[in-house]
C-alpha positions in Angstrom: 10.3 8.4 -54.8 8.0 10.8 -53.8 6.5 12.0 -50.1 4.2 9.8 -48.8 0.7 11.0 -49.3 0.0 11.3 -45.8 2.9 13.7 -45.5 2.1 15.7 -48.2 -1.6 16.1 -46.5 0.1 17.3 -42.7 2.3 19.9 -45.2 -0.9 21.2 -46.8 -2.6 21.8 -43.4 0.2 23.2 -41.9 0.7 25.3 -44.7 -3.2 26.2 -44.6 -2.8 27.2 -40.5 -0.2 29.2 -41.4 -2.0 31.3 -43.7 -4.8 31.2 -41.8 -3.0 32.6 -39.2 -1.0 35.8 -41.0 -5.1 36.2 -42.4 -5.9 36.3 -38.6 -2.9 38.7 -37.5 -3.3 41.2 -40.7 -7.2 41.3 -39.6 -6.4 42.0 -35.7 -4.1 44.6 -36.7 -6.3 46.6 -39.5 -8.8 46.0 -36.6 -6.5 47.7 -34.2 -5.5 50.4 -36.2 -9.3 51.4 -37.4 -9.2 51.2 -33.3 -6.9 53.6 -32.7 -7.8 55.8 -35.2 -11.3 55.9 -34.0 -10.2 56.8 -30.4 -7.9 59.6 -31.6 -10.7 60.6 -33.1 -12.8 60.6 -30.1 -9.9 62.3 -27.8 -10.0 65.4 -30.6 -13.5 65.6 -30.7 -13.4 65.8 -27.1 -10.8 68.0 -26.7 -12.2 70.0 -29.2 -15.9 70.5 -27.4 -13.7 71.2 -23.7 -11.9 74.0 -25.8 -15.0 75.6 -27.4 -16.8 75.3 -23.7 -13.9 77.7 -22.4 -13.4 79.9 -25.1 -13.4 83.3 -24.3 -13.9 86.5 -26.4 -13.2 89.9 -25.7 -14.8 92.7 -27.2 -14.7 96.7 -26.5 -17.7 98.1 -24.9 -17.7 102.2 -24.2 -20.7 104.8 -23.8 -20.8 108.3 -22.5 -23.6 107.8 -19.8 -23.3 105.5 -16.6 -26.6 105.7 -14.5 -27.8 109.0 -15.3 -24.1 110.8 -15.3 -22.2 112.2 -18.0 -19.1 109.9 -17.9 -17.1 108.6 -20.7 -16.6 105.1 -20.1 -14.5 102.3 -21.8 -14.8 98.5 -20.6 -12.8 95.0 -21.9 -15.8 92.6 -21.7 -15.1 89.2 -22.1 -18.5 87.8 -24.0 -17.0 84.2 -24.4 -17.5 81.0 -22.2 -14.3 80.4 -20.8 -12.2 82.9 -18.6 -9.3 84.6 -20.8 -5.9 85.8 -19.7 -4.9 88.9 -20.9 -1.3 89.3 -22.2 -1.1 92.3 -24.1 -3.8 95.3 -25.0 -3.0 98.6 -26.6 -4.8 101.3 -27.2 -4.4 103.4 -30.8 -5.6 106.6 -31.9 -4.4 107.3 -35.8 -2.1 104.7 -35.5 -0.6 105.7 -32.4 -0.5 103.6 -29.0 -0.6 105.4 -26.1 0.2 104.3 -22.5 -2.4 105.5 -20.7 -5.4 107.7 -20.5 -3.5 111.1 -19.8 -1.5 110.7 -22.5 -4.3 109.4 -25.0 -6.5 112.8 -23.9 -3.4 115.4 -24.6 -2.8 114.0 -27.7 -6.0 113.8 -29.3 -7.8 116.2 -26.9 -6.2 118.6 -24.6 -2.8 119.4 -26.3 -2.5 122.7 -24.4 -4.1 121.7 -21.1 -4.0 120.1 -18.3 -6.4 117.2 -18.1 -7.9 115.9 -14.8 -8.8 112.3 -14.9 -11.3 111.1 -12.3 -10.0 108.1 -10.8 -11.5 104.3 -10.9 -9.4 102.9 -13.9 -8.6 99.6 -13.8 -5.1 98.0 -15.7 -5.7 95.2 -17.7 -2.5 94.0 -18.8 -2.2 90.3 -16.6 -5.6 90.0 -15.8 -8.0 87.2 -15.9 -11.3 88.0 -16.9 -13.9 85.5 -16.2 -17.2 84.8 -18.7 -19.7 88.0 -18.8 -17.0 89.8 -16.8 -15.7 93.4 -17.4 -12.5 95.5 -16.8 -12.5 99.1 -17.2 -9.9 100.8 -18.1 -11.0 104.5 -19.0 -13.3 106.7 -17.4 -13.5 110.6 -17.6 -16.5 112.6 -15.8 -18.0 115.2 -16.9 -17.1 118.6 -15.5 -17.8 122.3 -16.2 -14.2 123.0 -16.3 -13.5 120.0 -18.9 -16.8 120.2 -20.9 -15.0 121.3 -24.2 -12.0 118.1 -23.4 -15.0 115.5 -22.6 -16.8 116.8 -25.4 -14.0 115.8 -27.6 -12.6 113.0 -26.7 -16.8 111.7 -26.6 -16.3 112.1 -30.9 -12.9 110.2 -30.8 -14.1 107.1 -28.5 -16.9 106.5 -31.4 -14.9 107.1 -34.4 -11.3 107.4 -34.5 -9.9 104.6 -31.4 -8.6 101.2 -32.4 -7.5 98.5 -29.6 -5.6 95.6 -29.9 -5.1 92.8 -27.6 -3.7 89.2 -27.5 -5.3 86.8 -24.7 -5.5 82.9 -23.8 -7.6 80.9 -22.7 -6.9 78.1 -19.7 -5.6 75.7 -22.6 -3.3 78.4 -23.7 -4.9 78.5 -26.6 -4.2 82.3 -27.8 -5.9 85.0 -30.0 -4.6 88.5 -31.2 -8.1 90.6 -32.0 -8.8 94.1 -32.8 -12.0 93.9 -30.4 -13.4 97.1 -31.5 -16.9 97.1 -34.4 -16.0 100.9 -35.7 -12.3 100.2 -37.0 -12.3 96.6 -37.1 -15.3 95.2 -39.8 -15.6 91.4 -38.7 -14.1 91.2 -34.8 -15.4 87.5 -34.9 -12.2 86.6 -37.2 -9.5 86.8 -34.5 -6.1 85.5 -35.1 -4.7 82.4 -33.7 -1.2 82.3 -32.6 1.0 80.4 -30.7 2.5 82.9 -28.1 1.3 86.8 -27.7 3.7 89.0 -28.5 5.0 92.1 -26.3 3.8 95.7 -27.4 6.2 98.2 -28.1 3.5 100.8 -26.2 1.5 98.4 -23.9 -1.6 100.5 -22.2 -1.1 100.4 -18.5 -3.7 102.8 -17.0 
């Protein structure tokens, strides 16, 4: 004999609450999903407008006249919007990084002489340079008995130096750039990379 028809109703309806609920959990959980997803979302975007209000930028800045006198100057500006730490900068002239300002003025400059810096560099190696700040790191007066030196090295700052440095911003979120408009064509396309790497020939002063 078969079920009663009163149990076969109660087996329906249990069967229907059942299904109603696995419609009910598969619903909460596509709803909590889309949820999460739209929060992640959110935290990126977030974290993506904090990072591009502290990104910094360096670029190179140098002239040949500060105030009304003849000095050769060269400055690390920092034109972004968030400070930027400074791991590594060198300083090339046809290919070659030099240590610091003596050296780069025999080499290119002064071979057989002995040049006279004026003091008031700055090192930039460690520093933190905050938004619209400068560091620099060169500066040579001129002086009647270095005119023909100054007058040389005044050709080579415009044409013939490269620069190279690797900074971070307070995310550590880190950038290798080339800084400089004369050898480097777009110095808006700076590298991302996870860690800066250590110069052989780091410029120190």
């Amino acid at each position: 004999m078969g079920e009663p028809l009163g149990s076969q109703s109660r087996h329906w309806i249990e069967y229907a609450g059942a299904f109603v609920a696995l419609v009910v959990s598969v619903i909460s959980l596509w709803v909590a999903i889309a949820t999460e997803r739209a929060n992640q979302k959110m935290v990126d975007a977030n974290y993506r407008m904090v990072a591009a209000a502290s990104w910094p930028f360096l670029q190179i800045d140098s002239g040949n006249d500060d105030s009304g006198k003849r000095r050769i100057t060269l400055e690390l500006q920092n034109a972004g919007v968030g400070p930027a730490k400074i791991q590594s900068f060198e300083v090339f002239w046809r290919g070659k990084a030099y240590a610091s300002a003596g050296a780069l003025l025999r080499a290119c400059c002064a071979p057989d002489k002995k040049v006279r810096l004026q003091t008031g560099t700055l090192p930039v190696l460690g520093v933190v340079l905050r938004p619209g700040d400068q560091r620099q790191f060169f500066r040579f007066d001129l002086t009647p008995d270095n005119a023909d030196v100054w007058k040389a090295f005044d050709q080579v700052r415009q044409h013939e130096l490269a620069y190279r440095a690797c900074y971070c911003s307070v995310f550590d979120e880190c950038w290798i750039s080339a800084l400089n408009t004369q050898q480097a064509q777009h110095t808006l396309q700076v590298q991302p990379v996870k860690a800066c790497p250590t110069p052989t020939t780091p410029y120190e002063h």
